[in-house]
Structure formats: C-alpha cells, structure tokens
N, C-alpha and C positions, 0 to 999 in steps of 0.2 A: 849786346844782343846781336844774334849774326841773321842777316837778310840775305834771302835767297829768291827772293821773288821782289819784285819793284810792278806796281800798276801797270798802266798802260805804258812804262817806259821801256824801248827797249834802247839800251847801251851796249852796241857789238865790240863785243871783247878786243876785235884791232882798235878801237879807237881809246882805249882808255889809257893801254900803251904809250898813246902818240898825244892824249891830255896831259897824260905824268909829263913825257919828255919835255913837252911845250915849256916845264915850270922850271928845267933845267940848263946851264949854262956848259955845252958839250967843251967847251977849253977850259972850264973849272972841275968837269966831274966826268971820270970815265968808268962807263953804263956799265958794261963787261965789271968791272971791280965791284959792282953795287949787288947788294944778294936782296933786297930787298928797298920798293921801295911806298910809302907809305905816302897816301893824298885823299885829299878831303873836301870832295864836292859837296854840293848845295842843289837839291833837286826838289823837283815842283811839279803836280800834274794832278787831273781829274780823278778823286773815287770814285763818286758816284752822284746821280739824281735819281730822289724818289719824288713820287706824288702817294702824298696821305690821303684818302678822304673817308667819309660816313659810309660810302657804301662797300668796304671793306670790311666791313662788320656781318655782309649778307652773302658772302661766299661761300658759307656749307650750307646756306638757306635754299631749298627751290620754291618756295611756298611763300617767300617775303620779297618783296619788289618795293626800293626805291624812286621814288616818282616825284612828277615837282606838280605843283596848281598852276595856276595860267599866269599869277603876281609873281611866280619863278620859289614859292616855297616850296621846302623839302616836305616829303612825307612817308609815313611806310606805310606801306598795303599787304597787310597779313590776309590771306585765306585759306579758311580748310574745310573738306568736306566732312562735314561731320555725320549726318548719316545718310544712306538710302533706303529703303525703304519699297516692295514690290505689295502690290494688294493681288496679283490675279492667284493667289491662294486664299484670297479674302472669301470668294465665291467657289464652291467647290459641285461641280455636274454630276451626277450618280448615273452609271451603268444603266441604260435602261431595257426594263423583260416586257416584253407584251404578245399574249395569245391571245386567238379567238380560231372558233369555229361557223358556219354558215352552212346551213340548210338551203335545197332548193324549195321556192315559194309552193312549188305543186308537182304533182307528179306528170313526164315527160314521158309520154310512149308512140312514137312517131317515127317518120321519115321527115329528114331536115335538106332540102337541096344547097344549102350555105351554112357557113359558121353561124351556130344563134349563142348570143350573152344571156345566160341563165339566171345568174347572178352580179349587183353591183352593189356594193355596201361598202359606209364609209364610216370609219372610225375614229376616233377622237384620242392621242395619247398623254399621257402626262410628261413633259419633261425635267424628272424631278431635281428640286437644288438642296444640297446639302443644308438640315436646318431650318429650309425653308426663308431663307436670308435674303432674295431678291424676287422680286416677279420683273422675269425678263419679255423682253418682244423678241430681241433677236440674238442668235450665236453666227457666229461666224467659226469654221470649224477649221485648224491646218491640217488635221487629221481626224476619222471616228471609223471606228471597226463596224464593218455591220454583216450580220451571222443572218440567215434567215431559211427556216426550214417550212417545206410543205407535204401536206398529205391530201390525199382524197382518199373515200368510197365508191367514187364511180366508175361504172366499169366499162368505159370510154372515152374516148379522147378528147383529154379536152387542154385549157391552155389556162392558168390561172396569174392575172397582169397585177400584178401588186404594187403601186405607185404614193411614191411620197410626195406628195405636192408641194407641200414647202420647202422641200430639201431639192434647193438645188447647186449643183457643180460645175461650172465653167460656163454656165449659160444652159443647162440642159438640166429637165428635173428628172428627180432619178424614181427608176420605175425598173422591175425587174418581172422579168416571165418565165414562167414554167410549163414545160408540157409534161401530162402524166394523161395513164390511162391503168388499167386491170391489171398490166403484167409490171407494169411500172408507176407504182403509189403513191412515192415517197422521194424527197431530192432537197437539196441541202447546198446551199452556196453562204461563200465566205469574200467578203469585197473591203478590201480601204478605201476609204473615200475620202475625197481630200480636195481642199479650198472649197468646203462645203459652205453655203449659207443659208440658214433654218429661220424659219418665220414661226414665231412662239403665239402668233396674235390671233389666230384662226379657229378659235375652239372661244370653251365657255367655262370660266372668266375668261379673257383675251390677253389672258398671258401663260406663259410655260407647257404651252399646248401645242401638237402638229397633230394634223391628218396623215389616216393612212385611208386610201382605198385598194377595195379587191373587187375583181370581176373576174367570173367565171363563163368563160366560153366556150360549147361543145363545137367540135366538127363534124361536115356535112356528112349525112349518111341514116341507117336505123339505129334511134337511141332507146332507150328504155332506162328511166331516170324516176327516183323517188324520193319522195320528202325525207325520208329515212336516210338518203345516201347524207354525206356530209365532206364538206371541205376544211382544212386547218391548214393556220400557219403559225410559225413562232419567232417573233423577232428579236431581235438583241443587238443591242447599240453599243458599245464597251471602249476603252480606252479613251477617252475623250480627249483632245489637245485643242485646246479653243485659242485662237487668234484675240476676239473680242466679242467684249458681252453687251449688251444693249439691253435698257429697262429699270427698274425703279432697285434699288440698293435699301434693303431695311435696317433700321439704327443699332450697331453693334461697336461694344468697344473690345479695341487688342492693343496690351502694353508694348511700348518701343522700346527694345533693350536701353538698358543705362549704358551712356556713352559717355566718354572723354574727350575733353580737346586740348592737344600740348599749343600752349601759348610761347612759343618760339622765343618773339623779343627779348622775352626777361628771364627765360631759362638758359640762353648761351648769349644773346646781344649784347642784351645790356646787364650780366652777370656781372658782379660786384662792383656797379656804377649806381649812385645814386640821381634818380631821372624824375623831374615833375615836368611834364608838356602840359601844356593846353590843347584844349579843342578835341581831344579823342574820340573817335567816333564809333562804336561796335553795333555788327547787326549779325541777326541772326534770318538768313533768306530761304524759305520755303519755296522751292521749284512745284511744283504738282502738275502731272501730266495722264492726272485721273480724271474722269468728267465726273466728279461725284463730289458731292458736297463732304466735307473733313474736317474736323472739329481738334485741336488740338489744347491738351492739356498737364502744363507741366509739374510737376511734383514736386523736385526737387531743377533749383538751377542757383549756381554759387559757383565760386572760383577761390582756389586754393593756390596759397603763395609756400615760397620755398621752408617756410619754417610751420606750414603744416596747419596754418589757420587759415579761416573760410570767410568769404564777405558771398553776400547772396547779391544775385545782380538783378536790375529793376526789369522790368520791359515795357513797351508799350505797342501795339494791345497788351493789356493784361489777359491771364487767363477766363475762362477758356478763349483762345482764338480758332476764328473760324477761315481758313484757306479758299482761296479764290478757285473756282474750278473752270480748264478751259471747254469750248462748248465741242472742238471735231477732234476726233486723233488725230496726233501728231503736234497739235499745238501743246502749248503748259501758259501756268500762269504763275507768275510768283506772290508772295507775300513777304513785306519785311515787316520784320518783327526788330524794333531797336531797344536795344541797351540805354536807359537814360542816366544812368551811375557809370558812365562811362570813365569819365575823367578820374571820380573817385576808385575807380578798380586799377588804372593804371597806377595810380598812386602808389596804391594796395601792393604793386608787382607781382601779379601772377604769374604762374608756370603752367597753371592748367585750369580749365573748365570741367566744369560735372554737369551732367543734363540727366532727366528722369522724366520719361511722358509720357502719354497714353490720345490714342488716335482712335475717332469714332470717325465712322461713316454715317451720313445725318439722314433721316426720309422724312424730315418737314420741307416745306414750300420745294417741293421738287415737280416739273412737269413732267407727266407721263411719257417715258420713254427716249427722254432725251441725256441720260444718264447711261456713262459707258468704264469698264473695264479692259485695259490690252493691257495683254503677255507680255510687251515690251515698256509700257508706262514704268514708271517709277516716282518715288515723291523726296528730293534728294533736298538734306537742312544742311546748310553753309555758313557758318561761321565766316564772318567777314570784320577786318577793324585796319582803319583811318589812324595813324597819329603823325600830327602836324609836326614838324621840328621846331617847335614853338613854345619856350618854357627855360628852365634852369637844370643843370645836368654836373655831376663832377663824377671822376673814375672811368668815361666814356675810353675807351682804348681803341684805335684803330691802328693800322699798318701798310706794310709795303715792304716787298722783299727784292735786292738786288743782286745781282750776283757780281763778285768780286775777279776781276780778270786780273789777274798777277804774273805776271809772264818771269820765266825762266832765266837766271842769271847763269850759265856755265861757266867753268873754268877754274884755275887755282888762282881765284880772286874774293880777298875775304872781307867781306861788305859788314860795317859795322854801323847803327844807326847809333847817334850820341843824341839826338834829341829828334821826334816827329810832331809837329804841329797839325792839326786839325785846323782847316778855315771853313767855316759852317754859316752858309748866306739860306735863310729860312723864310717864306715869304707867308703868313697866316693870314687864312682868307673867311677864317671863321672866327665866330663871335664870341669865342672862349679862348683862355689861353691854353697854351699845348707847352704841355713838358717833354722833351723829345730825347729818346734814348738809343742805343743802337746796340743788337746781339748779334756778336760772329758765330757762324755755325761752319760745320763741314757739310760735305756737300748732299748728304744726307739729314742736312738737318740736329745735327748732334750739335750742342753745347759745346761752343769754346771758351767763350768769357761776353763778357758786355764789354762794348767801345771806351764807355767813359764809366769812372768812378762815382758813386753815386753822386757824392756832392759839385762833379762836374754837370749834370744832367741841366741840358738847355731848355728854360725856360722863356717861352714865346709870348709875347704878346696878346691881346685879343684884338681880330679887327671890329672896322669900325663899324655897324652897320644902320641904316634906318630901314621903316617898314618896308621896302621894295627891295633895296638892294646892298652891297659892300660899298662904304664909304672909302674906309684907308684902312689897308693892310696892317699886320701885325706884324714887324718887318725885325730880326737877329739877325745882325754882320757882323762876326767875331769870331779869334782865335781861339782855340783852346791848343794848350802845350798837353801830349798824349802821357800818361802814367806811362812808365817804362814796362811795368810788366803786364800791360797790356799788347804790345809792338811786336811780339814773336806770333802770338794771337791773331793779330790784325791781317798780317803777313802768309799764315797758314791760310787762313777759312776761306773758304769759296762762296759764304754767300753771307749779305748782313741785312738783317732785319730790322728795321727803323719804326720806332712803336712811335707812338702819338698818344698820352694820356690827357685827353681834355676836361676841361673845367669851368663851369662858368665862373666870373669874376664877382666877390665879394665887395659890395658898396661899403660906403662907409657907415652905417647905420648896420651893419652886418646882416642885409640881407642879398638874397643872390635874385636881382634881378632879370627876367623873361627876356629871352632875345630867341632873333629868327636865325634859322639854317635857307641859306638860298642854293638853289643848282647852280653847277659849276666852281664852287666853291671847291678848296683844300689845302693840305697840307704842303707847300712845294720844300721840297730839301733840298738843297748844293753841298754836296760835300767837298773838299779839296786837300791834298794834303803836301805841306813840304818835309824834308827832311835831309837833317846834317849826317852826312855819310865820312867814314872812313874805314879808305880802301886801303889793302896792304897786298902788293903787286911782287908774286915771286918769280923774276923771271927764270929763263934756263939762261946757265951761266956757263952751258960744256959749249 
C-alpha cells in the first residue's frame, strides 16, 4: 500500500537522501552506479485525542439541556411549550347606537342679556357585551371610534355641550360642543379616541353602563323658544380595541385545540438504546396571566411510543384543575400540574404526548370587580421533564469528531507501509462499559471505511463509581496491529469519528444493576500510531 500523507510528520525530502546515505559505506558503494535505493524506517507520532461524553447526544437539541444536581448528578431537562392560549376574544364589545331627543321644559319668549342653559339632561347607556358573558366595571380602551351627530329646531343660537363623564383620555373627560342655530341645524363630527378609560359603574345595575349628558345653551339676545322646538343627537361607538377589561367574567366553556408534544429523548437520543432511569420527573406548567378564575379539563392525555401504542399518563391534581389567577396585570401565577407515572412512561419510551382539553372561566366565589382581561395576557401549558442519569442503559451511543492532519509527502519517493499499528490509551469515566469504534470520512463527511474490523472494536471498561462520585477509571492501554486494507483509508480521510457505544454491566445473576452518571465525566481517547515504512529512493543518475 503506497502512503502519501504521514500525520503530523513532516520528513523534508533532503533529509531522507542523507538517512539512506548514513546506512552506506562511500569506499564499498558508488552512489552514481546505484539507480535505486530502497530503506526502511520505523515511524511514530500522534493521531489523535477525542473526549466522548453524554452530552453529545444533545447537539441537534435546542430544547434539552444537560445539567448536574448540587451531589454533581447528571440530568436532562426537556422543555416545550405546548400551548398558548389568548382569552381577550373570550369577551367580545358590540358597537354601540344610542339617540335621544329633548324638548325645552317651557316656552322661552324674551330678551336674555347672557348665555341661559335651557336644557341639562343625563342619560344612561348600555355598554353592551357580546352574549352578555361578563358584567364589567371598567374598559380601558387603546382605540374607539366615535361618530356623533346633531340637530335642532331652534331658530337660534345656541350651543349644545355633549359630555361623557366617564370616558375619559389622558386625564381630561371628553365632552364635545356644537353650535347651530336656523340657517345652520345640523353638524356631524368623527373623532378616535385613544388611551381611553370608561367607568361601567355609574348607571343602574353598576355595571356595563356610562352617562351621557347634554345641555343646551341659548345666546344673549331676543329669543322666541317652544316646547315644540326640539334638540337630537345620535351617538356611535364602533371599532372597539380594548387594552383591558375589569368586572365579573360569567361561566363559559371553549375547547383547547388538541395538541402534540414531540418527546425528543427517545425519538433521536436515545433511539435504539435501551434506557431504564430512575427518578423521572414530568410536569405539566400552567403560566396564567388572566385575573380570572380557569377551570381546566382534560379529555384525553396519553403518550404514544415508536411502535404506535399509547400508555395514558396520571396527574395530580386530577381533573378538573382549577388555575391560580394573578390579582394586577402584568403579574401570572403558575400551576403545576405532575405526572405521577412518570418513571413508568419513560420506560414505556415515548416519542410524543397527545393532550385534549377544554377551559372554563368560573363566576363562583368571585369578588366584584376585581376580575380582569388584557390584550396582552396569555395562559401558556409547558411541558417540562427531569431524568436523573440514574438507572441501567445499553446501545447509549455517543461521539466526537477529529479532524485528521496528514501532511503532504512530495517527491519521486515511493513510501510503502508493510504494517501500521494503532496504540490506543482509553481512560472510562463512566459507569458503563464503552465499545469504541472509529469511522473515516472525507471531508465532507462521506464514508470511507471504519478504523478497525469489527472483531477489533475496543472494549472498555466500566468505572468505578459510588453515590457521590468516580472511584477508578475504566482504563485500555493497548496495541492493535491495523487490517491492511484499511491503511490506504486511514491515510486518505480528513476526518474520524470516534463513536462510544455504552452499556451497562451485566452482574452475575444477570441482572443490569442502577449506577449514576456524574458531571465531568467521559470518554477520553489517545490514539497513536506507528508504522513500518519502506522507501524506494530514485535518484537522478545524469
């Protein structure tokens, strides 16, 4: 087999020249005569070091985190959000119309030397809700359109002050005036109103209700006024965009789409390993940043493993559970809701969760008006699960990728290897043993062969460990002689991949007894390699 690349070795073509000659006697052999000459070093030098460990299993993961407890045990911490959830469509505001007209109380035929108020009347409106689903005290508004027309009969000037008391914007309550008189009747304005806040509690019942008042003021002068004249206006509220609702929420239920959750671990981790841990821990976390009481009720809840059977998983609370609600915007409160078949589901090996449920808003033991609604709230369910590295495991696979520097031999120098030996110093820091193999790739990752033949594949040790910590190593210091038609392979790839099949160790009663994974643990590898070279040195002989 011809070598064209040597590791980290480089041997500058003058000097190999001047090796050969070293090995010859210039009064017994002249160079010039010689067309060829053939020598056969012995060379040695570093492949490579990898480090194995567990959390090379979570590198396509963004969602699974390796983490230790404060004893230094391993653990994985799976999360996913599973749903969100908005309620400010729970409560829906309707457009609202409201007219009236007003008479003056008597007839007005006089000389006025100042402005007189003829009329002051206050009206009551309804602020209707969709359904009739909540009796609120207050909105808060980031936007409402408001249209308002007026008319008169009088055939004088007057000024009509139309004010919404409870609505007010930025600190000022909004109030809107008109002048009209004989030749001018009729007038019509359109306004946004915006960072509005309305007080619902001023009418009768003391909710969903605003005032409106109107006054009607003539100017100084001869008026001639009759009960007959009349004043109108016509209001419209429309577009509604409510920040937040304040007041009592009535009992309604709405189904929460069915949702899925991919369970990571055991769909790509720990794919075809077989894993019993202890101590597994799942929960399922209800964020809520509604101030409303939430009644949750699930339907269906089970977990489905790779070959398409279902274990149903426990919880505790059971259904229905009732959600903690926070008392100001802007806060949340959570709820966890646990898994108590936890252990047993991992066993099980899912790949995914199913959930089916259905959410009420409550109006028992509620204090008046202290029950709120934002645009921005949301009530967000998290999937969360704990597994200790704590239990019996075999087919665990982890890795480590090196890249392979093989530097360049030039020249009319034809390098032959007659045998390469592997020296492979392995130090196992974990409590399984590790079968350890190695695959040459090109630099793309293409397949060129595996390092060693299968029946070469290094077998490691387990270390040693007690509950806290690594006792002694699981320690291989040994040669391996290289298959031959691996070494062209070896020589080519630019990069080797060094896999780690772990296992726990079978006692002798053939059971695979429970050991811990601690941080800082892994895989160390040394690779090293020698190899019997011969060279065949053609000089120029002109």
């Amino acid at each position: 087999m011809r070598l064209r690349k040597i590791l980290n070795w480089r041997i500058p073509l003058m000097f190999i020249p001047l090796l050969a000659l070293s090995c010859f006697n210039s009064d017994d052999y002249d160079f010039n005569k010689v067309s060829e000459i053939e020598w056969s070093p012995s060379l040695a030098g570093a492949v490579m070091h990898g480090d194995l460990s567990i959390e090379s299993l979570l590198d396509n993961f963004d969602n699974i985190e390796l983490l230790a407890y404060p004893d230094g045990l391993l653990y994985f911490s799976f999360e996913s959000n599973a749903q969100s959830g908005r309620l400010d469509d729970l409560i829906t505001l309707s457009d609202v119309s409201f007219n009236r007209s007003v008479n003056p109380p008597a007839d007005i035929v006089t000389t006025i030397p100042s402005a007189l108020e003829i009329m002051n009347t206050t009206f009551e409106v309804d602020m209707p809700v969709v359904d009739n689903l909540a009796e609120l005290d207050s909105v808060f508004y980031r936007t409402l359109d408001l249209n308002l027309t007026a008319n008169t009969t009088i055939d004088e000037d007057i000024d009509i002050i139309i004010t919404i008391p409870t609505f007010v914007m930025d600190g000022t309550v909004v109030e809107r005036r008109f002048s009209l008189n004989g030749s001018n009747p009729s007038t019509n304005i359109n306004d946004r109103l915006e960072n509005l806040t309305v007080d619902l509690t001023q009418g009768t019942p003391a909710y969903n209700k605003f005032l409106i008042n109107v006054s009607v003021v003539v100017q100084p002068g001869a008026i001639s006024i009759s009960t007959a004249d009349m004043v109108s206006f016509d209001l419209r509220l429309t577009n509604p965009q409510f920040g937040w609702l304040f007041g009592d929420f009535l009992n309604q239920t709405r189904p929460v789409t069915s949702n899925d959750i991919d369970f990571e671990i055991f769909e790509s981790t720990f794919r075809d390993a077989q894993v019993s841990l202890e101590g597994a821990m799942m929960n399922f976390v209800v964020t809520n940043e509604f101030g409303v009481p939430i009644r949750l009720n699930f339907n269906d809840l089970y977990a489905v493993n790779e070959q398409n059977n279902q274990l149903n998983l426990n919880i505790s609370p059971g259904n229905p559970i009732d959600l903690a609600a926070p008392l100001t915007i802007g806060e949340s409160e959570e709820t966890t809701i646990s898994v108590t078949n936890a252990s047993e589901l991992f066993d099980f090996e899912p790949v995914r969760f199913v959930y089916d449920l259905d959410a009420s808003v409550l109006d028992d033991n509620i204090d008046n008006g202290t029950n709120f609604i934002a645009d921005t709230s949301q009530a967000n369910i998290t999937f969360s699960a704990e597994v200790p590295l704590h239990g019996s495991a075999s087919g665990i696979v982890i890795r480590d990728t090196v890249n392979l520097d093989l530097n360049e031999i030039d020249g009319d120098i034809d390098i032959e290897a007659e045998r390469v030996i592997i020296k492979a110093l392995i130090e196992n820091e974990y409590p399984v043993q590790a079968r350890i193999q190695g695959i040459l790739t090109d630099e793309n990752f293409n397949f060129l062969d595996s390092l060693l033949l299968r029946d070469q594949t290094l077998l490691v040790r387990a270390a040693e460990t007690n509950n806290n910590s690594i006792v002694n190593q699981g320690i291989f210091n040994e040669e391996i002689v290289l298959d031959n038609s691996k070494i062209d392979n070896l020589f080519d790839a630019s990069k080797l991949i060094i896999i780690a099949r772990l296992s726990t160790f079978r006692s002798p009663d053939g059971t695979f007894p429970n050991v811990k994974f601690f941080r800082d643990a892994s895989v160390n590898v040394k690779l090293g390699i020698r190899t019997d070279l011969k060279a065949n040195i053609n000089p120029n002989t002109e």
